[in-house]
PDB file of N, H, CA, C and O in Angstrom:
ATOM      1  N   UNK A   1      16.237  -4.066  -4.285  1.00  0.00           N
ATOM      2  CA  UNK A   1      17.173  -3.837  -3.208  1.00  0.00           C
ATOM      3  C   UNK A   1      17.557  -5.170  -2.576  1.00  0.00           C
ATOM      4  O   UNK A   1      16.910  -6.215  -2.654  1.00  0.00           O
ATOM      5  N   UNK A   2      18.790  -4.959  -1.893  1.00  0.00           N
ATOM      6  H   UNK A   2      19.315  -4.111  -1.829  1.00  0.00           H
ATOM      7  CA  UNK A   2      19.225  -6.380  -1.378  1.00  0.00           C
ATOM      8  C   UNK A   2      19.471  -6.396   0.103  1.00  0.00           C
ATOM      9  O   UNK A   2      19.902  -5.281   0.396  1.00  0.00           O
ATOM     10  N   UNK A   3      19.393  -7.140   1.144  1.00  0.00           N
ATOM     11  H   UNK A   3      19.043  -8.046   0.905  1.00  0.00           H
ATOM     12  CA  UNK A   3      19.359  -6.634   2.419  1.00  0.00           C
ATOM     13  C   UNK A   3      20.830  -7.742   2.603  1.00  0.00           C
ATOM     14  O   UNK A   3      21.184  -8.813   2.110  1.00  0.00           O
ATOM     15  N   UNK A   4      21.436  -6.662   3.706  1.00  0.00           N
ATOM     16  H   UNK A   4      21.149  -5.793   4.106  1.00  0.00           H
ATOM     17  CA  UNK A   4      23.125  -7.963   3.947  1.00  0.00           C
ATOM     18  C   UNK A   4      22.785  -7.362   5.319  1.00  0.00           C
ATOM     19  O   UNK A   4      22.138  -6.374   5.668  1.00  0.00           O
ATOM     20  N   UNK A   5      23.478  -8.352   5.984  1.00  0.00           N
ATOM     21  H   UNK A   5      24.003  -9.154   5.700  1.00  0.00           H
ATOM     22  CA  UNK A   5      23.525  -8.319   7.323  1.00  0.00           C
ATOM     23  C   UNK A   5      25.355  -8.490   7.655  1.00  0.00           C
ATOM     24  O   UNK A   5      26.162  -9.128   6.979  1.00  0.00           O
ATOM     25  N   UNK A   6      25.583  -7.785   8.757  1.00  0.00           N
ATOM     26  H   UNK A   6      24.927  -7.267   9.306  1.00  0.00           H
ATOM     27  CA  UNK A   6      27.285  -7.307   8.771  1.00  0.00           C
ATOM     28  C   UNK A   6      27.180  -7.587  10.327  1.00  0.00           C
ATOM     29  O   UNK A   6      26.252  -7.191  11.031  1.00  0.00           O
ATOM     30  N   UNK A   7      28.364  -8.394  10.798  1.00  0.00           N
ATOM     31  H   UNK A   7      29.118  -8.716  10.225  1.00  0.00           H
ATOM     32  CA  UNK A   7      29.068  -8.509  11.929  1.00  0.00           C
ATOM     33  C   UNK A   7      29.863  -7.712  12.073  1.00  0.00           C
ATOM     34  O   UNK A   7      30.991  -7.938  11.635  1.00  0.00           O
ATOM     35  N   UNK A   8      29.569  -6.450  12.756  1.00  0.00           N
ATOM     36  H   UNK A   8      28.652  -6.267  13.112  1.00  0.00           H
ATOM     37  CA  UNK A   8      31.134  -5.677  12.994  1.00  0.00           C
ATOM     38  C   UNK A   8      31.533  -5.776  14.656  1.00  0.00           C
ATOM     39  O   UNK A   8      30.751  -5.796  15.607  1.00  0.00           O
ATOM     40  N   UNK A   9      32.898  -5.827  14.667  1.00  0.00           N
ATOM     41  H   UNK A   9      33.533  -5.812  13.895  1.00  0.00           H
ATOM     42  CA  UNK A   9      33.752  -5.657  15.751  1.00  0.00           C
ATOM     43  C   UNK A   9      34.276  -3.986  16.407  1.00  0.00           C
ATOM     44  O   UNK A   9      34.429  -2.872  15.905  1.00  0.00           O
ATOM     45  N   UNK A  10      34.383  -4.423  17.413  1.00  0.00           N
ATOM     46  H   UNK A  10      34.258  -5.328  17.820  1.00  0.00           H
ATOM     47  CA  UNK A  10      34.961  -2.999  18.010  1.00  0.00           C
ATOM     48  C   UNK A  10      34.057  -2.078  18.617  1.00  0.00           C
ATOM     49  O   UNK A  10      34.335  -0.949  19.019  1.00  0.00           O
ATOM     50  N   UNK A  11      32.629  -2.821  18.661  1.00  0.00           N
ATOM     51  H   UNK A  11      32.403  -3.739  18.335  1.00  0.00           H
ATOM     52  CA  UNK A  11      31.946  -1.434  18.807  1.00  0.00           C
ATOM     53  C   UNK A  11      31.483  -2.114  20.443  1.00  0.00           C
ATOM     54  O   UNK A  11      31.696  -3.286  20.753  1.00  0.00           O
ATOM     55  N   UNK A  12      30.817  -1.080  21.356  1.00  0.00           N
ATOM     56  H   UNK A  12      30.644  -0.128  21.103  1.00  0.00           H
ATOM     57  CA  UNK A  12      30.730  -1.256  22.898  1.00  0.00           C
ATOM     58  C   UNK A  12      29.580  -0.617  23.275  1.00  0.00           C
ATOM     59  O   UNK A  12      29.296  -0.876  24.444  1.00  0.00           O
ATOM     60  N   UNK A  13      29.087  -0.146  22.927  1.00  0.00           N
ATOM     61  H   UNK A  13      29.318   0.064  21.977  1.00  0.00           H
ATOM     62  CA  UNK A  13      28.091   1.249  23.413  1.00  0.00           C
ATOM     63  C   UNK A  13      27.293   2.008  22.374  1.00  0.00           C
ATOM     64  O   UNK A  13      27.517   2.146  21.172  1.00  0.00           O
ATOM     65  N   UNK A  14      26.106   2.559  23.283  1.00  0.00           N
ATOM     66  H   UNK A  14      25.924   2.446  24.260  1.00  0.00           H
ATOM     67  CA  UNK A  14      25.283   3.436  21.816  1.00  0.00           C
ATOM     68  C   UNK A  14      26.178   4.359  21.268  1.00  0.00           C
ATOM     69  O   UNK A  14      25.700   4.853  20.247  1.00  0.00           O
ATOM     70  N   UNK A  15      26.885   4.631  21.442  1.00  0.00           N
ATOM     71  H   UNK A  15      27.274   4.229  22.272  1.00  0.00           H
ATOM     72  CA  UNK A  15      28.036   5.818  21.193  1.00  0.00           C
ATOM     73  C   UNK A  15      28.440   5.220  19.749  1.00  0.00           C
ATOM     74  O   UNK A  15      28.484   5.966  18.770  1.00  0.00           O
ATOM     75  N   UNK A  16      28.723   3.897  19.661  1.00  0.00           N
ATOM     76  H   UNK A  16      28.688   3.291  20.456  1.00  0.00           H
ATOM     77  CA  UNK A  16      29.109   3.381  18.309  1.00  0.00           C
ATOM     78  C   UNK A  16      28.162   3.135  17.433  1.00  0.00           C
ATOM     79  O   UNK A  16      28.449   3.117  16.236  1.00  0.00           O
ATOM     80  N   UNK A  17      26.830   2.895  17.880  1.00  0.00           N
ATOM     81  H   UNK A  17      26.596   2.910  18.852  1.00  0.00           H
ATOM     82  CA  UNK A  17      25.979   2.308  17.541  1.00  0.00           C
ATOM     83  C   UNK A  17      25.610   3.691  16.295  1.00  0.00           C
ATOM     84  O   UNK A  17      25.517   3.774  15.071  1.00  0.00           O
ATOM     85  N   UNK A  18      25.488   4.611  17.472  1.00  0.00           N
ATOM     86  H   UNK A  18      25.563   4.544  18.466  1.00  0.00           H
ATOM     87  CA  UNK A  18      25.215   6.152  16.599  1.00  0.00           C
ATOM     88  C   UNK A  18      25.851   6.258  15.163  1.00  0.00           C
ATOM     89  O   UNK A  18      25.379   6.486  14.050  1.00  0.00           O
ATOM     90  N   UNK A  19      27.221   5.980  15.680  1.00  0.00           N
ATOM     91  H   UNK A  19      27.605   5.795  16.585  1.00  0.00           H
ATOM     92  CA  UNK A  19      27.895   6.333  14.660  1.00  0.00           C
ATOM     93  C   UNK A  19      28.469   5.232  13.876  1.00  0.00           C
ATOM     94  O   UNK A  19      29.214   5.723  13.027  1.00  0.00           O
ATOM     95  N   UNK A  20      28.444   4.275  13.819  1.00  0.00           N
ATOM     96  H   UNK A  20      27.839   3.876  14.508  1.00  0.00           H
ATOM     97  CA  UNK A  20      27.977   3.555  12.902  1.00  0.00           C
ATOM     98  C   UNK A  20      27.092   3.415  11.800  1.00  0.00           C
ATOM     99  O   UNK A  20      27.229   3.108  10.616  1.00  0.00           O
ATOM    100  N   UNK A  21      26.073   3.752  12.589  1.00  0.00           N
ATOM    101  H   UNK A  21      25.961   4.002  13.551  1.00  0.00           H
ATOM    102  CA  UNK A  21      24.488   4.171  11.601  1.00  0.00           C
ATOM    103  C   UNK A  21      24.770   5.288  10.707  1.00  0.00           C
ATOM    104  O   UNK A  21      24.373   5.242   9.543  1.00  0.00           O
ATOM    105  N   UNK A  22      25.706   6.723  11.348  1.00  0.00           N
ATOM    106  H   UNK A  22      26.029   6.760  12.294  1.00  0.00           H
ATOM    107  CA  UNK A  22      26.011   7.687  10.743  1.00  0.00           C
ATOM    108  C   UNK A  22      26.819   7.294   9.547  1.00  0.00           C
ATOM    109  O   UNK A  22      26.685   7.877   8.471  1.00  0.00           O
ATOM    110  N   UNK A  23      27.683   6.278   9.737  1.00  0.00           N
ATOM    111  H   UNK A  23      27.792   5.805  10.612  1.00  0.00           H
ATOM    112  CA  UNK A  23      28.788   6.342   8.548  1.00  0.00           C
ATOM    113  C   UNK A  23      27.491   4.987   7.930  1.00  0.00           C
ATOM    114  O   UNK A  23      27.449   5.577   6.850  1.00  0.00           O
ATOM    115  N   UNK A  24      27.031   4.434   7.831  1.00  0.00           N
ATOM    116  H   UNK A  24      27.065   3.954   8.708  1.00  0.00           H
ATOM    117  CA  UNK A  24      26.339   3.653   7.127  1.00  0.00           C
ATOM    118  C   UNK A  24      25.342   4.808   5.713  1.00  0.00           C
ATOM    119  O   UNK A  24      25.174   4.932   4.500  1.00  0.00           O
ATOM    120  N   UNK A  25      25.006   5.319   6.897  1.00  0.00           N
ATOM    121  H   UNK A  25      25.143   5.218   7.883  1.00  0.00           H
ATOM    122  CA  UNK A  25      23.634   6.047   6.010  1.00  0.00           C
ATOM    123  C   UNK A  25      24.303   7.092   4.915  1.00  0.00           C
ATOM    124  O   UNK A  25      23.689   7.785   4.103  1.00  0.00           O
ATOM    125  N   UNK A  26      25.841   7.004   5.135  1.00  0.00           N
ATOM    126  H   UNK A  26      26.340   6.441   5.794  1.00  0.00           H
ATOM    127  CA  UNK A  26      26.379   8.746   4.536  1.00  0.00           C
ATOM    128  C   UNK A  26      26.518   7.658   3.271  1.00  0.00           C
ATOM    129  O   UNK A  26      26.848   8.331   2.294  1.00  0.00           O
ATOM    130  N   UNK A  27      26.398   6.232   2.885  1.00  0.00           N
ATOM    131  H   UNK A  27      26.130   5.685   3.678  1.00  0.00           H
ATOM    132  CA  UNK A  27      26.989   5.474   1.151  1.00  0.00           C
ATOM    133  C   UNK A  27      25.907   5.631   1.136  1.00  0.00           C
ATOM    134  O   UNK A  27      25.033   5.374   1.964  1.00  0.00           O
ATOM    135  N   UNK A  28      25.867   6.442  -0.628  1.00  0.00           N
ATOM    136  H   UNK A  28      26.577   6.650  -1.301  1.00  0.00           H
ATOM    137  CA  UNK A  28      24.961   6.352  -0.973  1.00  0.00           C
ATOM    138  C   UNK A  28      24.566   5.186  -1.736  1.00  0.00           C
ATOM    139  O   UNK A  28      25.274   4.445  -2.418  1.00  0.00           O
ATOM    140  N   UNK A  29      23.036   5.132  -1.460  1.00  0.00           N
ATOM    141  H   UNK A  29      22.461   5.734  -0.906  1.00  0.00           H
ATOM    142  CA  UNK A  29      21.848   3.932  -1.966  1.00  0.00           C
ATOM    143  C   UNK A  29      21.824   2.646  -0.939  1.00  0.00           C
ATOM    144  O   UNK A  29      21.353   1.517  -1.074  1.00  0.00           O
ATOM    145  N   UNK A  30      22.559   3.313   0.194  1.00  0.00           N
ATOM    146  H   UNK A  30      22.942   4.230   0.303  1.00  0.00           H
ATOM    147  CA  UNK A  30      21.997   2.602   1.060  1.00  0.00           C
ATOM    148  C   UNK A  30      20.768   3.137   2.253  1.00  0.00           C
ATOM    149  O   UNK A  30      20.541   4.248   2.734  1.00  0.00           O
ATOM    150  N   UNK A  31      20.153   1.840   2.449  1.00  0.00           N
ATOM    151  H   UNK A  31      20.337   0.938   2.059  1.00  0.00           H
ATOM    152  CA  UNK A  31      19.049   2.218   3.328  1.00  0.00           C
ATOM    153  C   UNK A  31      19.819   1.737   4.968  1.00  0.00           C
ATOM    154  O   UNK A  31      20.542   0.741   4.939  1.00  0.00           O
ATOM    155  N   UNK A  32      19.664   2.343   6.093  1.00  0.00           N
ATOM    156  H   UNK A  32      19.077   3.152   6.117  1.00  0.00           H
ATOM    157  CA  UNK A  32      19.793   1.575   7.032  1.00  0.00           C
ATOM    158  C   UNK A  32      18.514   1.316   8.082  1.00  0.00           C
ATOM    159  O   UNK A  32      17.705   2.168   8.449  1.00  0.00           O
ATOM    160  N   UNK A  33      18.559  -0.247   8.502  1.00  0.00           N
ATOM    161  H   UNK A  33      19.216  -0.940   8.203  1.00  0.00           H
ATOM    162  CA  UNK A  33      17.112  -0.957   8.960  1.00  0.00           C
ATOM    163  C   UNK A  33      17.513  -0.985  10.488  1.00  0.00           C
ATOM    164  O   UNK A  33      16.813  -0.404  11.316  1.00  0.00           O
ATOM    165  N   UNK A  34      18.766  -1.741  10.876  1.00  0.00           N
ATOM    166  H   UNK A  34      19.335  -2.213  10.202  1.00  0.00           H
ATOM    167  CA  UNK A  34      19.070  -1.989  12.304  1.00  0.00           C
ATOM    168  C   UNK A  34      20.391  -1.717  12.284  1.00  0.00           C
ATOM    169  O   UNK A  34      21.025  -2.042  11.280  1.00  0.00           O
ATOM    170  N   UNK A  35      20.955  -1.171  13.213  1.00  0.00           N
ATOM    171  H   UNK A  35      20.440  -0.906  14.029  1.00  0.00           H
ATOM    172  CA  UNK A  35      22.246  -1.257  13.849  1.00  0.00           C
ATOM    173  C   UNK A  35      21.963  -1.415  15.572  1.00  0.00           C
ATOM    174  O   UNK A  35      21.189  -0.771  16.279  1.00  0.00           O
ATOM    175  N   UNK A  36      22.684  -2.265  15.850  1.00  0.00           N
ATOM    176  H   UNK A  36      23.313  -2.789  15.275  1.00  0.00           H
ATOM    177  CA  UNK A  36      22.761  -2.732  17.473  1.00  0.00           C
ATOM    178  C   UNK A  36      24.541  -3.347  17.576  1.00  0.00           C
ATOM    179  O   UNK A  36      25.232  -3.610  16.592  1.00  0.00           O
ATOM    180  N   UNK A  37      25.026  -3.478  19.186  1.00  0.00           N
ATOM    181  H   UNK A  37      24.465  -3.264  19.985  1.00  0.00           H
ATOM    182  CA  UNK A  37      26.372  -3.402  19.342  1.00  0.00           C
ATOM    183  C   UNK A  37      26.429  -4.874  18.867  1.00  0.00           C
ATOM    184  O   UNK A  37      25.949  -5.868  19.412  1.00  0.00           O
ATOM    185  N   UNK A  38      27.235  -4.755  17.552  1.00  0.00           N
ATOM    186  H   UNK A  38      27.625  -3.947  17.110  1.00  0.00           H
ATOM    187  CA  UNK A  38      27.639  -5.788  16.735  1.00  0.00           C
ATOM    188  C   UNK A  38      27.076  -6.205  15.935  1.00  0.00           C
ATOM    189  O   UNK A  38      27.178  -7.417  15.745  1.00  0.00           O
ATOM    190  N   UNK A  39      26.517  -5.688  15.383  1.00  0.00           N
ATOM    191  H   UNK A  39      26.435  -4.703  15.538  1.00  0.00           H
ATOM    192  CA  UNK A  39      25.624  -6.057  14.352  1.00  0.00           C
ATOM    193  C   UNK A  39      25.164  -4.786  13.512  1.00  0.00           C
ATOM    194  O   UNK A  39      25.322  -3.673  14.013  1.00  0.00           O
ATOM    195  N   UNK A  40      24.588  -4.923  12.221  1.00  0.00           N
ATOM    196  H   UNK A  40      24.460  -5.827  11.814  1.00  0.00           H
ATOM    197  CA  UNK A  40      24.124  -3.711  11.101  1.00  0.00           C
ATOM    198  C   UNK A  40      23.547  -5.146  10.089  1.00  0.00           C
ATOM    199  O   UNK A  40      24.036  -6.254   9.872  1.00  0.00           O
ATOM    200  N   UNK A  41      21.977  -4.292   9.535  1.00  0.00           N
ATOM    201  H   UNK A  41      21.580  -3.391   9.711  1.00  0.00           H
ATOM    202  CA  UNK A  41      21.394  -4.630   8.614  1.00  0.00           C
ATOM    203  C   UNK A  41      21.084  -3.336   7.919  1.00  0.00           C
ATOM    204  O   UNK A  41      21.022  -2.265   8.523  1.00  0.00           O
ATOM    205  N   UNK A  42      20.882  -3.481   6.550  1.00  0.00           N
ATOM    206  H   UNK A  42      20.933  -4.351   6.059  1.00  0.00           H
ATOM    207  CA  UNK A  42      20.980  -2.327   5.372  1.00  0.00           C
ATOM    208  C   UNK A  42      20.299  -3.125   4.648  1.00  0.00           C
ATOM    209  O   UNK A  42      20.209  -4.352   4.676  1.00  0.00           O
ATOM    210  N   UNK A  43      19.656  -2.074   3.765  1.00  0.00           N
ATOM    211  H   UNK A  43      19.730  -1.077   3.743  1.00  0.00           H
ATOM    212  CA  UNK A  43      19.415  -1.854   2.084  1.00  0.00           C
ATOM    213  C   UNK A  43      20.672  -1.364   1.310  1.00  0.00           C
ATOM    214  O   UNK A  43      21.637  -0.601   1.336  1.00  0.00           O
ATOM    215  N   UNK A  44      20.124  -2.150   0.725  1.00  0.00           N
ATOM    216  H   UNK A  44      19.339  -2.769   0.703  1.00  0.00           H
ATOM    217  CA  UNK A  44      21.047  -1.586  -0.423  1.00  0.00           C
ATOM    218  C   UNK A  44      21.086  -1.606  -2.220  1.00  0.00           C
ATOM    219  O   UNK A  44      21.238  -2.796  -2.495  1.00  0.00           O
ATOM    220  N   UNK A  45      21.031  -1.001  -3.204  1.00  0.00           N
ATOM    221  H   UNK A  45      20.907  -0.034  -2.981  1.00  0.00           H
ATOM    222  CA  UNK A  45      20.769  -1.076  -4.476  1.00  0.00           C
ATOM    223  C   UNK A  45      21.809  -1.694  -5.387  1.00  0.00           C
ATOM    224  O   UNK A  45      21.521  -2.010  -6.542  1.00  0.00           O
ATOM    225  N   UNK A  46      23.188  -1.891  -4.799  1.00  0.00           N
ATOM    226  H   UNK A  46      23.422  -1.634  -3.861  1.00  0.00           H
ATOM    227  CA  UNK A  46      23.874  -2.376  -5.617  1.00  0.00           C
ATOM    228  C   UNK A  46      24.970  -1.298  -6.494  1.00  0.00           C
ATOM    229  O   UNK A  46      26.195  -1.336  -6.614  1.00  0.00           O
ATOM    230  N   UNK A  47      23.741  -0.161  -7.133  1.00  0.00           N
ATOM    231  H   UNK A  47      22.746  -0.130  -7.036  1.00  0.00           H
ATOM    232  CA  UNK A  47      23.989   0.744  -7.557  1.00  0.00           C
ATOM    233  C   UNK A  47      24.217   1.818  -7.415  1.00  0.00           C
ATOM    234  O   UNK A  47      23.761   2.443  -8.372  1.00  0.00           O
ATOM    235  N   UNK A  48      24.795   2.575  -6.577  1.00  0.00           N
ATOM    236  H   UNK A  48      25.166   2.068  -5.799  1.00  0.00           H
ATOM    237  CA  UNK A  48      26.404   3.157  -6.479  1.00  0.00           C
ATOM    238  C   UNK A  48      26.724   2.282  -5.150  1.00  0.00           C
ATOM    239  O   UNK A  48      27.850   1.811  -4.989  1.00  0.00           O
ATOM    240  N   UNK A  49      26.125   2.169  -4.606  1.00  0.00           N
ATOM    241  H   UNK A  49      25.211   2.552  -4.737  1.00  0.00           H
ATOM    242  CA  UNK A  49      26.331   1.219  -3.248  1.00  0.00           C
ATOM    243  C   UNK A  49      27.112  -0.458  -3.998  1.00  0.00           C
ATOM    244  O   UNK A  49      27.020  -0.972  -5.113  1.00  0.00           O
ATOM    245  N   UNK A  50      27.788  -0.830  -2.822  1.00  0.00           N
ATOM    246  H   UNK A  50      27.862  -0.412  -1.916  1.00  0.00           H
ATOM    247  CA  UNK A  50      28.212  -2.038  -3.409  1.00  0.00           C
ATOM    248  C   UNK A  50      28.588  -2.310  -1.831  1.00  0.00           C
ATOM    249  O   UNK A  50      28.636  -1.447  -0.955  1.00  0.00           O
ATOM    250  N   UNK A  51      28.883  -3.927  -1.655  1.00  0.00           N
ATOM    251  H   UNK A  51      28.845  -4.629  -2.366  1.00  0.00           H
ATOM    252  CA  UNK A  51      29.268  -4.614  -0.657  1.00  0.00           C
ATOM    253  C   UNK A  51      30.746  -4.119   0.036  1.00  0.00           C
ATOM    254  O   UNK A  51      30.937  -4.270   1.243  1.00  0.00           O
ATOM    255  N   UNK A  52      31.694  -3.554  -0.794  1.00  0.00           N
ATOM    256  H   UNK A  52      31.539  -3.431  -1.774  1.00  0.00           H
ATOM    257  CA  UNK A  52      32.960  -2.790  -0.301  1.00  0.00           C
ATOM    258  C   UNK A  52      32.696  -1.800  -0.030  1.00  0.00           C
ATOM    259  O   UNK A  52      33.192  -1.265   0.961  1.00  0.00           O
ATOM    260  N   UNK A  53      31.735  -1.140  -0.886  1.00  0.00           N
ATOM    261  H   UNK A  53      31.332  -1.575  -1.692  1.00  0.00           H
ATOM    262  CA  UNK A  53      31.835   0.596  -0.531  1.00  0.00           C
ATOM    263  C   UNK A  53      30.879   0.393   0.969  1.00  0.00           C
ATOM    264  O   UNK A  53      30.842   1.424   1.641  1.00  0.00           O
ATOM    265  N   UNK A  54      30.203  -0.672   1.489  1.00  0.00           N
ATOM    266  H   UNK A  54      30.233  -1.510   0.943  1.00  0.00           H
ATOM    267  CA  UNK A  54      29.650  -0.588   3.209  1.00  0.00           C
ATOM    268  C   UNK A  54      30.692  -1.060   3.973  1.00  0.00           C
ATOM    269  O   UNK A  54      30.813  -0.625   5.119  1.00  0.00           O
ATOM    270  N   UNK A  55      31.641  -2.058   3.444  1.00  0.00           N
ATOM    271  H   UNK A  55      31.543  -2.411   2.514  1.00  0.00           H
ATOM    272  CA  UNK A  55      32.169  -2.265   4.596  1.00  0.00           C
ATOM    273  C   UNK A  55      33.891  -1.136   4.762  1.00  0.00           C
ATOM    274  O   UNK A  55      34.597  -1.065   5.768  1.00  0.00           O
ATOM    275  N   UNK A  56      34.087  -0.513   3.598  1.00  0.00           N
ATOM    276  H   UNK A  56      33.514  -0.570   2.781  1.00  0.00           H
ATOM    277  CA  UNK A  56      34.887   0.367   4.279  1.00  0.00           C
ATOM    278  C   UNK A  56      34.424   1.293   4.856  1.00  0.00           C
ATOM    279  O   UNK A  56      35.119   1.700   5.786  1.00  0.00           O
ATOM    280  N   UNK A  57      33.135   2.012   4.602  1.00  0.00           N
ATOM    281  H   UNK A  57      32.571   1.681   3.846  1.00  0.00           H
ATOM    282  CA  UNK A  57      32.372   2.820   5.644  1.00  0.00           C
ATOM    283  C   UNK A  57      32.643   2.675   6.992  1.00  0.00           C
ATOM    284  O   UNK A  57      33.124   3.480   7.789  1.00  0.00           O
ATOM    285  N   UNK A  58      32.154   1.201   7.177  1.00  0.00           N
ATOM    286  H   UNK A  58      31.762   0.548   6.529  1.00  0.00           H
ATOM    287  CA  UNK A  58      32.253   1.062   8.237  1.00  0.00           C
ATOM    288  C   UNK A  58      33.929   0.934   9.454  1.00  0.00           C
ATOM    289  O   UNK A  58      34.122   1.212  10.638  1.00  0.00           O
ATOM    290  N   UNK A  59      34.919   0.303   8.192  1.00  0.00           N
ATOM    291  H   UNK A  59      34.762   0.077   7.231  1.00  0.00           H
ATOM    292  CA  UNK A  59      36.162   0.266   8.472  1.00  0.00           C
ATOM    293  C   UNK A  59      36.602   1.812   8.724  1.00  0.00           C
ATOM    294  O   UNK A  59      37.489   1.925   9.571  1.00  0.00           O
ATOM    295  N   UNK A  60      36.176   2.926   8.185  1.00  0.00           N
ATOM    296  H   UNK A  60      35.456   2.834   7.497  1.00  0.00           H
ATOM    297  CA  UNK A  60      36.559   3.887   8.240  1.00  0.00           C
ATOM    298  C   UNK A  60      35.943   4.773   9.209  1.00  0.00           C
ATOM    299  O   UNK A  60      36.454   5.889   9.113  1.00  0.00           O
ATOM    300  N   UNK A  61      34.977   4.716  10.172  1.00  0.00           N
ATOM    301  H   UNK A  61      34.562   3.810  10.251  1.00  0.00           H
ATOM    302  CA  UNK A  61      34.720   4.511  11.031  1.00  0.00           C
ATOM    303  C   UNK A  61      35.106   4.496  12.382  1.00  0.00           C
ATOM    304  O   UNK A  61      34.755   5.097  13.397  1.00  0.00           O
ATOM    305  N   UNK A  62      36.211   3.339  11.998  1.00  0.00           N
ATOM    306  H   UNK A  62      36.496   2.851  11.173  1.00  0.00           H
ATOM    307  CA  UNK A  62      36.834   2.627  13.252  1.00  0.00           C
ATOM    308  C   UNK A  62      36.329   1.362  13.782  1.00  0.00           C
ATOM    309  O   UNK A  62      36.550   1.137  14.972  1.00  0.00           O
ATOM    310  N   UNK A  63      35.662   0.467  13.063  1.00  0.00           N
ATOM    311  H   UNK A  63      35.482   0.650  12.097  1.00  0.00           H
ATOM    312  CA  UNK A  63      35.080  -0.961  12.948  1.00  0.00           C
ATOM    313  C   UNK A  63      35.663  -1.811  12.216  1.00  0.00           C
ATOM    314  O   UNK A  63      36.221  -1.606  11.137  1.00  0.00           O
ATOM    315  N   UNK A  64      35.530  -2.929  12.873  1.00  0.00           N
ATOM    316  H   UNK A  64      35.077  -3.095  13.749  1.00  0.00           H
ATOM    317  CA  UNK A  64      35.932  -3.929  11.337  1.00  0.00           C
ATOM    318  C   UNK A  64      34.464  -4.534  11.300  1.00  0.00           C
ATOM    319  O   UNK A  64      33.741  -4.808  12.258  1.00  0.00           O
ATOM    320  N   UNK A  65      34.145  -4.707   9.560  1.00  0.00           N
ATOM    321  H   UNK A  65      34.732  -4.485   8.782  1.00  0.00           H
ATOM    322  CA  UNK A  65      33.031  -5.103   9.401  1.00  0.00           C
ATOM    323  C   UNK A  65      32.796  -6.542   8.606  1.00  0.00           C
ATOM    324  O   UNK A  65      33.787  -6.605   7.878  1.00  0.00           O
ATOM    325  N   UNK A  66      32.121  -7.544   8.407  1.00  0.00           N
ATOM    326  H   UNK A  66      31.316  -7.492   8.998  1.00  0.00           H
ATOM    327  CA  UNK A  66      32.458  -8.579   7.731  1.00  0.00           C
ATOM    328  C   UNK A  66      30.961  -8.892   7.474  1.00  0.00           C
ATOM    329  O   UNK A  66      30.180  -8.388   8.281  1.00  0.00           O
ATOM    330  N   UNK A  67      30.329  -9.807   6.259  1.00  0.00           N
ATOM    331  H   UNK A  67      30.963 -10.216   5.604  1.00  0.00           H
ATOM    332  CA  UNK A  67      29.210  -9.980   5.939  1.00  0.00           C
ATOM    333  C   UNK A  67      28.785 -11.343   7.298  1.00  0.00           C
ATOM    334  O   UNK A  67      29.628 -12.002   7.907  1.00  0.00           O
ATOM    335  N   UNK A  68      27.842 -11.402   7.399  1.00  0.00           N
ATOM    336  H   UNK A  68      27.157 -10.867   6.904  1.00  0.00           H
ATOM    337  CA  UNK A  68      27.405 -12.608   8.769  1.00  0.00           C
ATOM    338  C   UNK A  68      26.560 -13.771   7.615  1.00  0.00           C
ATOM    339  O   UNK A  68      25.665 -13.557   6.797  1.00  0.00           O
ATOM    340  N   UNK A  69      27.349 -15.128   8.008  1.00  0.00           N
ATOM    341  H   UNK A  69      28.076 -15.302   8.672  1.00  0.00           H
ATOM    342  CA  UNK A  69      26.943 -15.806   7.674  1.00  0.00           C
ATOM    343  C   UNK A  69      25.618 -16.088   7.310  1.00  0.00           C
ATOM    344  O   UNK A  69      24.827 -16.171   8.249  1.00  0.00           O
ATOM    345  N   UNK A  70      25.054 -16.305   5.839  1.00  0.00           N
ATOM    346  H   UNK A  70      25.697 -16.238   5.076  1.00  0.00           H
ATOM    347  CA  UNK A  70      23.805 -16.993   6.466  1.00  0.00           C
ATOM    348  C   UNK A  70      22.873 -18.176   7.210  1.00  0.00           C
ATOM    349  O   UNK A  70      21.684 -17.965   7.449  1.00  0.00           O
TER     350      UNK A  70
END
């Protein structure tokens, strides 16, 4: 498994936080570790999961999401 860490925008409150986590956890083969306002860390296998299929999750949502530097 591979762990990415994601800067997303737009979010304000546990209200996003929730649901964030919700649309994270619904791709499958991903694990989710942390979500806090602006931020998400995951598992992930690669396999059916991939780096697009999390961040339109999250775009779809209502976030914009982007990988965070390391």
């Amino acid at each position: 498994m591979a762990t990415l860490k994601l800067a997303i925008t737009g979010m304000s409150c546990d209200h996003c936080v929730r649901h964030v986590t919700k649309a994270l956890a619904a791709v499958s083969g991903v694990t989710v570790t942390q979500v806090t306002v602006g931020h998400a860390t995951v598992d992930y296998n690669g396999q059916p999961a991939s780096l697009a299929a999390i961040v339109q999750a999250v775009d779809d949502a209502g976030y914009q999401a982007r990988m965070e530097a390391a």
